[in-house]
Each structure stands twice: as C-alpha cells, then as structure tokens.
C-alpha positions as CSV (number, residue, x, y, z in Angstrom):
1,X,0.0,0.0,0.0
2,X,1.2,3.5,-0.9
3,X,1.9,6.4,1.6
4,X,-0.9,8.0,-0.3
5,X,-3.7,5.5,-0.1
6,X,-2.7,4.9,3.7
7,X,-3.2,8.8,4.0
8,X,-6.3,8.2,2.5
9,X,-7.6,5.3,4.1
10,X,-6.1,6.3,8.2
11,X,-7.3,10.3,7.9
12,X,-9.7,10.2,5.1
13,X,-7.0,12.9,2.9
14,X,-7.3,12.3,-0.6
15,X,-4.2,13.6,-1.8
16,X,-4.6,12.5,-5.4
17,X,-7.3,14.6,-6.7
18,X,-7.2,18.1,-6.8
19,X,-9.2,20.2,-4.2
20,X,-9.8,23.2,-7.2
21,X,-10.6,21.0,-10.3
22,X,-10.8,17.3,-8.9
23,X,-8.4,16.3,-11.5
24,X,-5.3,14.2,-10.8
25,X,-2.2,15.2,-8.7
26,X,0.9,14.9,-9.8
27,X,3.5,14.2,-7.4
28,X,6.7,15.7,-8.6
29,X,9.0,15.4,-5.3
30,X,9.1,13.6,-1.8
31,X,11.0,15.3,0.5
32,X,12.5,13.6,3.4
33,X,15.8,14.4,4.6
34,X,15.0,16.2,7.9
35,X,17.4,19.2,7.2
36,X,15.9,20.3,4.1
37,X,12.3,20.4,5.9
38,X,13.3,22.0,8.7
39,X,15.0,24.4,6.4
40,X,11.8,24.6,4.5
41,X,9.4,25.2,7.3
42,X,12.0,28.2,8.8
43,X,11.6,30.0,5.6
44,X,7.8,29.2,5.2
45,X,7.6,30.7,9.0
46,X,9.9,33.8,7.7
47,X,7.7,34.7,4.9
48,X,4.5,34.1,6.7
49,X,5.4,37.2,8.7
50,X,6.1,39.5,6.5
51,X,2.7,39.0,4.9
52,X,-0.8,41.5,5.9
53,X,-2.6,37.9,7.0
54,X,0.0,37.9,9.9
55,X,-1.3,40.8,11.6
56,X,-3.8,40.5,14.5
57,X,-8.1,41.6,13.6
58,X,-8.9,45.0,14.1
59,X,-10.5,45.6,17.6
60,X,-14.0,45.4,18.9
61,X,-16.0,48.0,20.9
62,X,-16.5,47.0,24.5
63,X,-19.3,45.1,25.4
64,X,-22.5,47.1,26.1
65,X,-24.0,46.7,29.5
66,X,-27.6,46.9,29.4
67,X,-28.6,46.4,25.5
68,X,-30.0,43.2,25.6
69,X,-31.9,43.5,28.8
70,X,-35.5,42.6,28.9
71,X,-36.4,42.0,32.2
C-alpha cells in the first residue's frame, strides 16, 4: 500500500485529486531528509510574517451593558 492510499484510508485525505478541479495530482518530489524540511518550514515561517494575514483583527467596541436586557 502506498503512503498515499494509507493517507487516504487512516485520515480520510485524498491527496490524489485536486481540491480546485478534482483532476489528478501529480506528485513531482518527496522530500524527506529532515534538514531540508526543517529548512523549508524556517523559511515558510519567515515569509509568513512579513505577509498583511500575519497581523492581529482589528479591535472590537467593548461590550455594552444593558442592551440586551428585557427583564
């Protein structure tokens, strides 16, 4: 059994068909050598915080005491 039908089968993650068009993936590379992920993942963390989707949500107004109150 592949890694990919064990991916499949243990999490339910079908890597094989495309999420977008549902057409077949193409696996190009397997990366394994610890070093080069761990390089990988430090510059993916790097980049990720230079980006605008790193920055914290705007603010909210306090909560208003009193609004909801029916009683």
């Amino acid at each position: 059994m592949t890694w990919m039908r064990r991916l499949k089968r243990v999490f339910k993650i079908d890597i094989e068909t495309c999420v977008k068009c549902k057409g077949p993936v193409k696996i190009i590379a397997c990366v394994e050598d610890p070093a080069v992920i761990e390089k990988i993942l430090k510059h993916l963390k790097a980049k990720a915080f230079t980006r605008n989707s790193a920055q914290p949500p705007p603010g909210r107004a306090p909560p208003q005491i009193g609004l909801f109150d029916f009683s």
